[in-house]
N, C-alpha and C positions, 0 to 999 in steps of 0.2 A: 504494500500500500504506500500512495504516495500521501505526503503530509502535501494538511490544503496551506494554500497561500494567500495572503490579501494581497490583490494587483494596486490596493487604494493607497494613495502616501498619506502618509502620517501629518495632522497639523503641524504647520510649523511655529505654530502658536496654540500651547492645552492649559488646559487647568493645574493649576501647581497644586500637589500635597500638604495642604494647611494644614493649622489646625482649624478645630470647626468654631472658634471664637473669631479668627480671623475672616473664615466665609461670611460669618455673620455680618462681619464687618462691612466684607466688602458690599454685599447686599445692602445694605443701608445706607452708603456711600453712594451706591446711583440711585436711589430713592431719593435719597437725601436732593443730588443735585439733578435730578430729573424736575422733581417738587421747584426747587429755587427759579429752575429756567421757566418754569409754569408762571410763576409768582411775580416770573421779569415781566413775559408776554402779557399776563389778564390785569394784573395790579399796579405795577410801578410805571411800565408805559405808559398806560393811558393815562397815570395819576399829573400827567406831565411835569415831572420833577425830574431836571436833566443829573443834576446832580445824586440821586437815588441813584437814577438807573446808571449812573456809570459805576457807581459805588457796587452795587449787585454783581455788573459784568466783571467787574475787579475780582469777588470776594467768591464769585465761581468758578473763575481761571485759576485763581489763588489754591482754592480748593484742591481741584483736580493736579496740581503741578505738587501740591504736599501729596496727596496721594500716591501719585506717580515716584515720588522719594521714600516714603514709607512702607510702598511695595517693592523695593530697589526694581523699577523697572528700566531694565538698561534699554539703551540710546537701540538697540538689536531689535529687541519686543515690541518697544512702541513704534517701528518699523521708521525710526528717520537712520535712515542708511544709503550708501550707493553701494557696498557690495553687492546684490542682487537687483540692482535696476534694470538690467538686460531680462533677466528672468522676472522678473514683476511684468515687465512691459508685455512680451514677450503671454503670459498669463491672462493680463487685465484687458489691452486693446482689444482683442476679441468678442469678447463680450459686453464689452462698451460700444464698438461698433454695430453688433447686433441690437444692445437697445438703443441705438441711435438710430438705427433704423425703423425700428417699429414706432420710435417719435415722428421720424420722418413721417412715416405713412400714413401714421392716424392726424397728423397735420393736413397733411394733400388731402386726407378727406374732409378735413370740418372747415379748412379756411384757409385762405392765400399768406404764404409763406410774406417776412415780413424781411428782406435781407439787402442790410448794410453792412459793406464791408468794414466800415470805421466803426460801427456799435457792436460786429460781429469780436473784433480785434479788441475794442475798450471791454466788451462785455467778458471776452477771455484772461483778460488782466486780472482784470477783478475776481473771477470767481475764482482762478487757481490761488489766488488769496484764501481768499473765502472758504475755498471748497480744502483746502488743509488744514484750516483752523476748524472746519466743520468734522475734516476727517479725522482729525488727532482726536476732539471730543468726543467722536463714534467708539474711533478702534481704541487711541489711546490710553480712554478712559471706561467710557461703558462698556467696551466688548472684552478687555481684560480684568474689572472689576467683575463682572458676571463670569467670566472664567474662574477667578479665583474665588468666587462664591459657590464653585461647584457646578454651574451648567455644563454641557459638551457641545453636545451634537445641536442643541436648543439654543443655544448661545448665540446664533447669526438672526435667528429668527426675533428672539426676545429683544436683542439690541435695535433690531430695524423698526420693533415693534413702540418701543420707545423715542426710538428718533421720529417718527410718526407721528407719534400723539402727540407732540410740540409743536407739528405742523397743523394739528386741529383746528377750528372749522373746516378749514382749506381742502375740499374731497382732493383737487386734483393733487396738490401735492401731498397728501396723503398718502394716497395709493403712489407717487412716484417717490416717496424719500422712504415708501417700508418696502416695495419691489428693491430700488435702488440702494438701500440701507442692506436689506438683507443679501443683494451682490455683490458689492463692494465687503461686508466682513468673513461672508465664505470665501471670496479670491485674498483677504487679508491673515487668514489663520492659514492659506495654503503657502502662500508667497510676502510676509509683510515689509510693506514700502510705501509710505505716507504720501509719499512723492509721485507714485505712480497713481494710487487715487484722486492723490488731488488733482492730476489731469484729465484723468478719467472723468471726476466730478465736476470739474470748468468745462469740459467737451461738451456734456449731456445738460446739464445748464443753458449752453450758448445754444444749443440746437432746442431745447425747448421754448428758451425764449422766442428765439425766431421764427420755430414751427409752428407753435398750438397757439389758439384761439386765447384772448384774456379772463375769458371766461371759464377755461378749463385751471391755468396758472393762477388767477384769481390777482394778478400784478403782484406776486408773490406775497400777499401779507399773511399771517399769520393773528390768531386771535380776535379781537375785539375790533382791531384793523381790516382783519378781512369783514366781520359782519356792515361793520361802515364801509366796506368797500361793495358789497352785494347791495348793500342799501342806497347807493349813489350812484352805483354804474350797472346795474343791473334790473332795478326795481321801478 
């Protein structure tokens, strides 16, 4: 008899052997700032107090960057690396180009594409900004504090699942930050590289802006912004 084999690779990002005080930990730790980013969105922005909300944005960056030393998560884990950029790349584009495509197409059917080169260029600036600081929040914090809280296999799913509900009211970007949340951390526990998502994440940005309707993106607001924004341009 032959011994069976798994053909499947191993994450390159698992769950570490805690203890179950530290799981606990970690669990309450994206609770924790899942709740605060809620509390940024529904309460402090609208309360228009410039000075809160930067305070807030501070003391959740803050948060997650003690976390991330208190878990020793080295510069490897949280995926800011070039060792494997070829192989990230190489992982990621494919699958970015396929959902770029399917943005593509459900664009050509709802409404005429919107394309400048100079907003397509500004608009890619921006988000591989953006969309790194968005990514390190995902992978570097939520997706390996829910590792080390014990998830495995559930752990792409629950992170996108969360990245999601911060995009609340917002159906469309709902459905595209938990689709795209949960593709970006399964290609991220196989190959992690901050770097290659963030492009990933700037790509599919610039082509959704350009593609879909405002009514599907909602002019990207989130929370009490989007319901004023259904209520003004929609209603």
């Amino acid at each position: 008899m032959h011994a069976r084999t798994n053909t499947t690779p191993d994450p390159a990002i698992s769950r570490r052997d805690l203890p179950r005080w530290l799981r606990w930990i970690s669990i309450v730790e994206v609770v924790a700032v899942t709740g605060s980013v809620l509390v940024l969105i529904w309460l402090v922005q609208p309360s228009g107090t410039p000075g809160m909300d930067l305070t807030f944005r501070i003391l959740i960056v803050g948060w997650m960057l003690v976390s991330n030393v208190l878990h020793r998560d080295s510069f490897q884990r949280l995926g800011i690396r070039f060792d494997n950029l070829a192989r990230a790349a190489r992982m990621i584009l494919p699958p970015t180009a396929i959902a770029a495509s399917v943005v593509v197409a459900v664009g050509l059917i709802l409404s005429s594409p919107r394309l400048s080169l100079e907003r397509l260029l500004l608009n890619f600036g921006y988000y591989i900004l953006w969309g790194f600081a968005q990514q390190y929040a995902l992978q570097g914090f939520i997706l390996l504090r829910l590792l080390d809280g014990g998830l495995t296999r559930r752990a792409p799913q629950a992170a996108a699942a969360l990245f999601a509900l911060v995009h609340f009211p917002n159906p469309g970007l709902v459905v595209m930050t938990f689709s795209g949340g949960w593709m970006w951390c399964a290609l991220f526990r196989r190959e992690p590289n901050l770097l290659m998502l963030a492009v990933s994440h700037a790509f599919l940005a610039v082509v959704a802006d350009a593609m879909l309707p405002a009514a599907v993106i909602g002019g990207y607001h989130l929370g009490p912004k989007y319901l004023q924004w259904v209520n003004t341009e929609l209603l």
